[in-house]
LUMMIMAR-96152 format. One record per atom (N, C-alpha, C): x, y, z; residue in one letter; atom name. Coordinates in steps of 0.2 Angstrom, whole numbers. Example, Ala and Ser with C-alpha at 12.3 -4.5 7.8 and 13.67 -1.06 7.14 Angstrom:
2
> 66, -28, 39, A, N $
> 62, -22, 39, A, CA $
> 66, -16, 39, A, C $
> 64, -11, 35, S, N $
> 68, -5, 36, S, CA $
> 64, 0, 39, S, C $
//
This chain:
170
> -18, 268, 29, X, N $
> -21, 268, 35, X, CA $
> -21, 261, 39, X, C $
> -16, 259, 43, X, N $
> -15, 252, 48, X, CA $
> -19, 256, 53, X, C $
> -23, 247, 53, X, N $
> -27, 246, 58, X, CA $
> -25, 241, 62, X, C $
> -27, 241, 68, X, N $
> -24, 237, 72, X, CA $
> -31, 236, 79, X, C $
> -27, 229, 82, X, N $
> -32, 228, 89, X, CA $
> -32, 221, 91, X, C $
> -37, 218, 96, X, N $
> -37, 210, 98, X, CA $
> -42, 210, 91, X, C $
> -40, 202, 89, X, N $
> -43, 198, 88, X, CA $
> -53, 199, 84, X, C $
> -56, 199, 90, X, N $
> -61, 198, 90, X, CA $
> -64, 207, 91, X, C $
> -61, 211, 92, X, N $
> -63, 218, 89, X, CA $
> -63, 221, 81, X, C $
> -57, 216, 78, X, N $
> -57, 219, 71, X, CA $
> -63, 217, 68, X, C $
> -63, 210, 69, X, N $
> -68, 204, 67, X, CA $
> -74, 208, 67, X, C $
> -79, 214, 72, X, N $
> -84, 217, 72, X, CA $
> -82, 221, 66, X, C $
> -77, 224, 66, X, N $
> -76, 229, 63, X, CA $
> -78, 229, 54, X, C $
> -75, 220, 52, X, N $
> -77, 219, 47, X, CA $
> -81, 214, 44, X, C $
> -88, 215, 50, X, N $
> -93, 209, 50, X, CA $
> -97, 209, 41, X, C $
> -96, 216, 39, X, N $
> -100, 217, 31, X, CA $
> -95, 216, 25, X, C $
> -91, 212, 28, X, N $
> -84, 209, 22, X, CA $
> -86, 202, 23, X, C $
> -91, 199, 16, X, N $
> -91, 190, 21, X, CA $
> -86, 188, 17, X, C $
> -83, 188, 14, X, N $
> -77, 187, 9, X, CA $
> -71, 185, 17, X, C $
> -72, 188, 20, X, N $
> -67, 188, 28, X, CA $
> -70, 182, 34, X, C $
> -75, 180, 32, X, N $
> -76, 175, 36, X, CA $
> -73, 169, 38, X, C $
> -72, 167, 33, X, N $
> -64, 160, 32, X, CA $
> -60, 164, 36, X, C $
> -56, 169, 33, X, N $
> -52, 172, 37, X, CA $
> -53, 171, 44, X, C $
> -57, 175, 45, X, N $
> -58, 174, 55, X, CA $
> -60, 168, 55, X, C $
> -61, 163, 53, X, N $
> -61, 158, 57, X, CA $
> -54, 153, 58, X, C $
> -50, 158, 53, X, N $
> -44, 151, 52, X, CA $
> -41, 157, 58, X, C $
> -43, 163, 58, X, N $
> -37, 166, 62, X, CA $
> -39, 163, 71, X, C $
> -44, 162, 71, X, N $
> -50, 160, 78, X, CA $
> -45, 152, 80, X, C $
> -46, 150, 74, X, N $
> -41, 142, 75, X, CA $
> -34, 142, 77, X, C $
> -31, 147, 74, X, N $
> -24, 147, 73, X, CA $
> -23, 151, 82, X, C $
> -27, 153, 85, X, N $
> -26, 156, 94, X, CA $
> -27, 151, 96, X, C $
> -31, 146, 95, X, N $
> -34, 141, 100, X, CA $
> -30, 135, 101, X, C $
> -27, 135, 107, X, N $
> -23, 129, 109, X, CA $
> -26, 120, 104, X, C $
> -22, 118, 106, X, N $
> -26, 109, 100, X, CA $
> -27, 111, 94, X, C $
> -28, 117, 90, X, N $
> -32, 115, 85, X, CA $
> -26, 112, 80, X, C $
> -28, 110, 75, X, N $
> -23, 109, 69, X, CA $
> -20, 114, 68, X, C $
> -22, 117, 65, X, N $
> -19, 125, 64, X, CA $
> -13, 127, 69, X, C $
> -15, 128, 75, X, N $
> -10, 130, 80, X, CA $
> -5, 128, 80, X, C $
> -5, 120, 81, X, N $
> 0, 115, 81, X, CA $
> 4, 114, 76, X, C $
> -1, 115, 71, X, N $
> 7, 117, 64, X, CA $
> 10, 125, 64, X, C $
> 8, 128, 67, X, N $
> 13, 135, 67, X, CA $
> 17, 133, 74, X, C $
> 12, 134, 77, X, N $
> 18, 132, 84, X, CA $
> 23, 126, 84, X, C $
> 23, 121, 82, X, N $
> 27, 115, 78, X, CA $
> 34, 118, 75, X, C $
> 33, 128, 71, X, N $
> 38, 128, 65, X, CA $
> 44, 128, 68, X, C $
> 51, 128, 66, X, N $
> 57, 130, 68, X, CA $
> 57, 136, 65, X, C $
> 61, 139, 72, X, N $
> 64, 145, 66, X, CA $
> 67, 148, 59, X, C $
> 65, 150, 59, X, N $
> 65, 154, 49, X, CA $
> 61, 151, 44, X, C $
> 57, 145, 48, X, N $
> 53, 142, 44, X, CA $
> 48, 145, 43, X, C $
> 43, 143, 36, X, N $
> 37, 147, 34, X, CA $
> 33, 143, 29, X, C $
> 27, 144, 29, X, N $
> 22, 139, 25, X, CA $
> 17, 145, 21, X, C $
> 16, 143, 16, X, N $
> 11, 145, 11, X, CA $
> 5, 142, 13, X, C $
> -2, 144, 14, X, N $
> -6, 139, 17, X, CA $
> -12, 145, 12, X, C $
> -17, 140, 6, X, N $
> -23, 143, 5, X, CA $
> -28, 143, 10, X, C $
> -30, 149, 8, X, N $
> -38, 148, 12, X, CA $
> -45, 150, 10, X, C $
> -44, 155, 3, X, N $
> -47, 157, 0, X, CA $
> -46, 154, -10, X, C $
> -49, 155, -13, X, N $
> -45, 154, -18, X, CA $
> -41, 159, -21, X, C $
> -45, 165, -17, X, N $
> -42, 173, -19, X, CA $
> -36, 175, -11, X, C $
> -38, 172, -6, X, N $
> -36, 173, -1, X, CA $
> -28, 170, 1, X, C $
> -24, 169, 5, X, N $
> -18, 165, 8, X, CA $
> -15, 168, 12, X, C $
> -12, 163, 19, X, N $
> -8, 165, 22, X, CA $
> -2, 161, 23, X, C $
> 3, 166, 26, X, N $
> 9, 164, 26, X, CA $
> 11, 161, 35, X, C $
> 13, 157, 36, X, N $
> 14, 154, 43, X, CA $
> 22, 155, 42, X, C $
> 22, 160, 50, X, N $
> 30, 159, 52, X, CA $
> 32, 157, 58, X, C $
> 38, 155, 58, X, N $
> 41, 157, 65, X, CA $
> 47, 161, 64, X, C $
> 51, 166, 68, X, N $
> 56, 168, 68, X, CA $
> 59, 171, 76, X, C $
> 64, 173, 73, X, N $
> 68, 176, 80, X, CA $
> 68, 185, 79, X, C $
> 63, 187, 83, X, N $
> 64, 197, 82, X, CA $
> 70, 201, 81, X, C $
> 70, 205, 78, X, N $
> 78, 207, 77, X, CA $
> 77, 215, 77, X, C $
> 83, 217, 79, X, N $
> 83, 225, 79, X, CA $
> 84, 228, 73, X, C $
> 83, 234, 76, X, N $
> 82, 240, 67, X, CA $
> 89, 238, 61, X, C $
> 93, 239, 67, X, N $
> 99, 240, 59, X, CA $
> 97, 233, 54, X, C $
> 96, 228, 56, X, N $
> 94, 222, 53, X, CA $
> 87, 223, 49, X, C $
> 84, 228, 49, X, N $
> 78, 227, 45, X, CA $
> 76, 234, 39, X, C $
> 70, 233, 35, X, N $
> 68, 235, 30, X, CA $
> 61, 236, 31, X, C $
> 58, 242, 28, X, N $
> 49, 244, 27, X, CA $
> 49, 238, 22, X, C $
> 42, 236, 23, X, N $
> 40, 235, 15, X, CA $
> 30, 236, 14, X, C $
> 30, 236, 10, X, N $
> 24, 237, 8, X, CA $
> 22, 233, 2, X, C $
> 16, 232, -2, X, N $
> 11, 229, -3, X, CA $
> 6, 232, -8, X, C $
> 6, 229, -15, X, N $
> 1, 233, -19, X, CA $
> -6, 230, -21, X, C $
> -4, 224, -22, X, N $
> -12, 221, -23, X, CA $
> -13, 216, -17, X, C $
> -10, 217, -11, X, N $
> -12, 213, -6, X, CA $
> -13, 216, 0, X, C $
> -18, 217, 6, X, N $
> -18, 219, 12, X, CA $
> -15, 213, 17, X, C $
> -10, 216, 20, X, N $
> -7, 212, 24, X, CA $
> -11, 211, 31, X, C $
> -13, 205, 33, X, N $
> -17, 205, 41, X, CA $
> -12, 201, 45, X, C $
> -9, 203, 47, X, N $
> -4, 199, 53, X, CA $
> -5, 200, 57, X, C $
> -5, 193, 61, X, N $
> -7, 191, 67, X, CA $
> -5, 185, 70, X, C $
> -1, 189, 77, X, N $
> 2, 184, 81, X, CA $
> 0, 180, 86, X, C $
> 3, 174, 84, X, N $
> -1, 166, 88, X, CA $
> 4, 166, 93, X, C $
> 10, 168, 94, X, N $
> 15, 168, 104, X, CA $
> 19, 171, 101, X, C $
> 25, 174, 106, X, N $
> 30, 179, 106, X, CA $
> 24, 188, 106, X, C $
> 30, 190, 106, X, N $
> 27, 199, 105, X, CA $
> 35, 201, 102, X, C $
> 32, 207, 97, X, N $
> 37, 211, 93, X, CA $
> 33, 216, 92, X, C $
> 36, 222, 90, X, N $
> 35, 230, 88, X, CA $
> 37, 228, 79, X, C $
> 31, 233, 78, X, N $
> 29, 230, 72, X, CA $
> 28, 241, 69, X, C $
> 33, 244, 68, X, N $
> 33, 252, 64, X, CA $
> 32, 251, 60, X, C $
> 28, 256, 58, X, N $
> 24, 259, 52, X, CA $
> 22, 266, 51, X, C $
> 25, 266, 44, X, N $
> 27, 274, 41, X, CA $
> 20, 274, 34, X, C $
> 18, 279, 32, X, N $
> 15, 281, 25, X, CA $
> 21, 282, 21, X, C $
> 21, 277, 15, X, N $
> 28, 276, 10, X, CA $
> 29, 283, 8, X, C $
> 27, 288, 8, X, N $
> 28, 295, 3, X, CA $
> 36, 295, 11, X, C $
> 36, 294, 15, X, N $
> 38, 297, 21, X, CA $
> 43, 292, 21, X, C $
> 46, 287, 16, X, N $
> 52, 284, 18, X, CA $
> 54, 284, 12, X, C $
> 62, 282, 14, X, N $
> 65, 282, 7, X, CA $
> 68, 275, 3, X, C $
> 67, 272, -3, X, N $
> 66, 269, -8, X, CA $
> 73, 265, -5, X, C $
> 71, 257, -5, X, N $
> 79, 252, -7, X, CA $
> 79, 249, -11, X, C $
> 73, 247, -13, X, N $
> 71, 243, -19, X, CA $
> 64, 244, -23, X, C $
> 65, 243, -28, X, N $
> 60, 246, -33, X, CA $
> 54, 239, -31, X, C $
> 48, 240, -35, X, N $
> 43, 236, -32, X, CA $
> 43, 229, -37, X, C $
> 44, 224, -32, X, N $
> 43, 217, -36, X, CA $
> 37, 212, -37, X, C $
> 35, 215, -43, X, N $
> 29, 213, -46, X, CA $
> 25, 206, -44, X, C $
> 33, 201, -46, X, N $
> 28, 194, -44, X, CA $
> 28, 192, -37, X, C $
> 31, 196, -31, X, N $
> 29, 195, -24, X, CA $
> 26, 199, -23, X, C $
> 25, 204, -25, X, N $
> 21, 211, -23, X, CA $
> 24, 213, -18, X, C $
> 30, 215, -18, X, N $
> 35, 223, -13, X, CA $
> 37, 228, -13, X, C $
> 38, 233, -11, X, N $
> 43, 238, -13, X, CA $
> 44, 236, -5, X, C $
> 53, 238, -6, X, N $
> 57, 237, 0, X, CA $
> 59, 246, 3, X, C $
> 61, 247, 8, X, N $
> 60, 255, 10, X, CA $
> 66, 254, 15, X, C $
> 71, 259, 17, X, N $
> 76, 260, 21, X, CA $
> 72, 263, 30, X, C $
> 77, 260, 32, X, N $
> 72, 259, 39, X, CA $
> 74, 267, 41, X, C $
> 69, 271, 46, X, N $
> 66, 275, 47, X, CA $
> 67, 277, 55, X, C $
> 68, 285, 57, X, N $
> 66, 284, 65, X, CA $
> 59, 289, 65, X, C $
> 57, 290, 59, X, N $
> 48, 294, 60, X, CA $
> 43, 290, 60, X, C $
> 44, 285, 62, X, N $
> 39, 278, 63, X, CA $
> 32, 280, 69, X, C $
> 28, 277, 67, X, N $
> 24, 274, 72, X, CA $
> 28, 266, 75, X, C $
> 24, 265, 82, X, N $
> 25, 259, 84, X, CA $
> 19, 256, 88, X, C $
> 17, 251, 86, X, N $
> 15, 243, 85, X, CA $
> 17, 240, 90, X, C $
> 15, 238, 97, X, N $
> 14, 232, 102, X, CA $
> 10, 225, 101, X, C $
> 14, 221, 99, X, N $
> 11, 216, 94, X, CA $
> 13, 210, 101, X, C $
> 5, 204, 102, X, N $
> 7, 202, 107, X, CA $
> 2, 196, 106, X, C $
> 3, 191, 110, X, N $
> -2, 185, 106, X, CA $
> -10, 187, 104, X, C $
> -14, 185, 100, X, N $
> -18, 188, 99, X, CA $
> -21, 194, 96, X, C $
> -14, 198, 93, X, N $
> -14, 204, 91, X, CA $
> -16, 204, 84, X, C $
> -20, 209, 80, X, N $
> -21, 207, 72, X, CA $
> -18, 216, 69, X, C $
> -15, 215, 64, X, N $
> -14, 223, 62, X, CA $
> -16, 222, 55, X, C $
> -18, 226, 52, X, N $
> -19, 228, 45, X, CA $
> -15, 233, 40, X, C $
> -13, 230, 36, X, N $
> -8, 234, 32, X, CA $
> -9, 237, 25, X, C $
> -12, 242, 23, X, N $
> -16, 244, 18, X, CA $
> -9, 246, 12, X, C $
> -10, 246, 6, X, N $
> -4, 249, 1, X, CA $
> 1, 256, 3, X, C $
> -2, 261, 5, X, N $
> 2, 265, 6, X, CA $
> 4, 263, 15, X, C $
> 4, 258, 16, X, N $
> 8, 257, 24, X, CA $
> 13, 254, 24, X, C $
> 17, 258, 23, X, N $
> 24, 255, 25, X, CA $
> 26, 253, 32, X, C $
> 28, 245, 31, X, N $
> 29, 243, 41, X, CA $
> 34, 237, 39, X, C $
> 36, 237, 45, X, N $
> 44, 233, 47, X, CA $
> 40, 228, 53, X, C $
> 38, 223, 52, X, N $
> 37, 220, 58, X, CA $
> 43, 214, 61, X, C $
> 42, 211, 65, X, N $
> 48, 206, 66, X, CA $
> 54, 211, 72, X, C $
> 50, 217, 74, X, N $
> 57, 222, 77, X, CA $
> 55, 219, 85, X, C $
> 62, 218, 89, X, N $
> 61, 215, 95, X, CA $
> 60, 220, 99, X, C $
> 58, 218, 107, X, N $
> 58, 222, 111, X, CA $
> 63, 223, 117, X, C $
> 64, 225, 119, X, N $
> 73, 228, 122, X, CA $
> 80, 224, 119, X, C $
> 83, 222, 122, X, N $
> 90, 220, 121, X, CA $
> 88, 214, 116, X, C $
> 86, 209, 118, X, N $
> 86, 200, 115, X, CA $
> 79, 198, 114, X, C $
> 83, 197, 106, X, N $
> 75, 192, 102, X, CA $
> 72, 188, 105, X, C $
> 67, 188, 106, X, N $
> 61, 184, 105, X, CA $
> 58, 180, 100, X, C $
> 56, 172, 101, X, N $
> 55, 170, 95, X, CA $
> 46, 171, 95, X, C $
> 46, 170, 89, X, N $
> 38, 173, 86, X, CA $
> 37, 167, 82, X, C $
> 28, 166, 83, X, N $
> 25, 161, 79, X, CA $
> 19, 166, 77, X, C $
> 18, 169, 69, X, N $
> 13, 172, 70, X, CA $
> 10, 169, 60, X, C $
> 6, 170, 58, X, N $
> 3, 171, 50, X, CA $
> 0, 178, 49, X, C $
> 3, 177, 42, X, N $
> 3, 183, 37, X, CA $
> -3, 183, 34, X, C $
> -11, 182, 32, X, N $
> -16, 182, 30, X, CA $
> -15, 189, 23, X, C $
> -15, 189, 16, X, N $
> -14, 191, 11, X, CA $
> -21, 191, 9, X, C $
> -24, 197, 8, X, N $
> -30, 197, 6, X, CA $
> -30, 204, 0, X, C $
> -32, 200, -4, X, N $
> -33, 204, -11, X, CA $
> -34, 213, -9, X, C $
> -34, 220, -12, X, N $
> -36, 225, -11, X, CA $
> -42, 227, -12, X, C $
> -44, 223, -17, X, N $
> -52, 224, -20, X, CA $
> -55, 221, -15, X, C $
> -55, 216, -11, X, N $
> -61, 214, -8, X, CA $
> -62, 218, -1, X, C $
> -55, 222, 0, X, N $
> -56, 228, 6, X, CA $
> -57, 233, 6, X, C $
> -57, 235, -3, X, N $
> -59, 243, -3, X, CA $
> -63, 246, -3, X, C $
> -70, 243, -1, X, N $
> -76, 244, -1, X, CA $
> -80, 244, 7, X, C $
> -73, 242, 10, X, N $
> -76, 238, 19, X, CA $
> -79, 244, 23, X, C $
//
C-alpha cells in the first residue's frame, strides 16, 4: 500500500509514530535551502550516494542521479525496510506495482534487503517533484529514478529506510 503526498501532509498522517520524528525533521532540513543537509545532497555529483544515520534503527541514503527510461530500469522491493523517498530538486515518475503482479529477476538479497522484478506496463505512476515523500511498504514493488518525456533530468533526492516494525502499527 504506497502512500504518497507533500511533505508536511504525510508528517500529520504519522504524527503517533515518534519513532519518525528525527525523520521529519532531517527530511524538513534536507528541503530547506542553507541548511547542512541540503547542501550535502545538492553538493552530490551524479551517481553519487551517501549512507547517512539518523536513527540507530533508522538510515538514509542521499543521492544524485540522472532519470532514465524504462528499458534501463527494474521494480524493486524491500522486506525489513519501508522506503520513504523524498525529493530535494528535479522531478521523476516513480511506478509502482503489488509484487504478486510482476515478474521475478532476481531472487531477494538478504544482506541489502531486495528482490529485483522485470519492469512492467500494469504500473501505477508516481509524479514525484521537489518536496514530494512516497512510501514504500514490502509488498510495493516500484521503479523510481523513471524520467519524464524524452531527457533525463538530474535528481537530488534521500532514501529514508525505516525498519517494518516501527510502521506496522502506524
Amino acid at each position: 500500500m504506497a502512500i504518497f503526498g507533500k511533505l508536511t501532509d504525510l508528517q500529520k498522517q504519522f504524527d503517533n509514530v515518534n519513532e519518525l520524528d528525527t525523520v521529519f525533521s532531517y527530511l524538513r532540513q534536507a528541503i530547506a535551502n542553507n541548511t547542512e543537509i541540503n547542501t550535502r545532497i545538492c553538493s552530490m555529483n551524479r551517481g553519487q550516494y551517501k549512507k547517512i544515520e539518523i536513527t540507530s534503527q533508522i538510515f538514509a541514503i542521499e543521492q544524485s542521479y540522472n532519470t532514465q527510461n524504462l528499458e534501463e530500469s527494474l521494480f524493486e522491493s524491500h522486506i525489513k525496510y519501508v522506503d520513504m523517498q523524498f525529493l530535494v530538486s528535479g522531478e521523476e515518475i516513480i511506478e509502482v506495482a503489488h509484487i504478486d503482479n510482476l515478474e521475478m529477476d532476481s531472487e531477494y538479497n538478504k544482506k541489502d534487503d531486495y528482490s529485483l522484478y522485470k519492469a512492467s506496463c500494469n504500473t501505477s505512476k508516481i509524479f514525484m517533484q521537489k518536496g514530494d515523500l512516497s512510501l514504500f511498504f514490502p509488498k510495493d514493488g516500484h521503479m523510481p529514478g523513471m524520467q519524464i518525456g524524452n531527457k533525463p533530468k538530474k535528481v537530488f533526492k534521500t532514501v529514508v529506510k525505516v525498519p517494518v516494525k516501527i510502521l506496522s502499527y502506524a
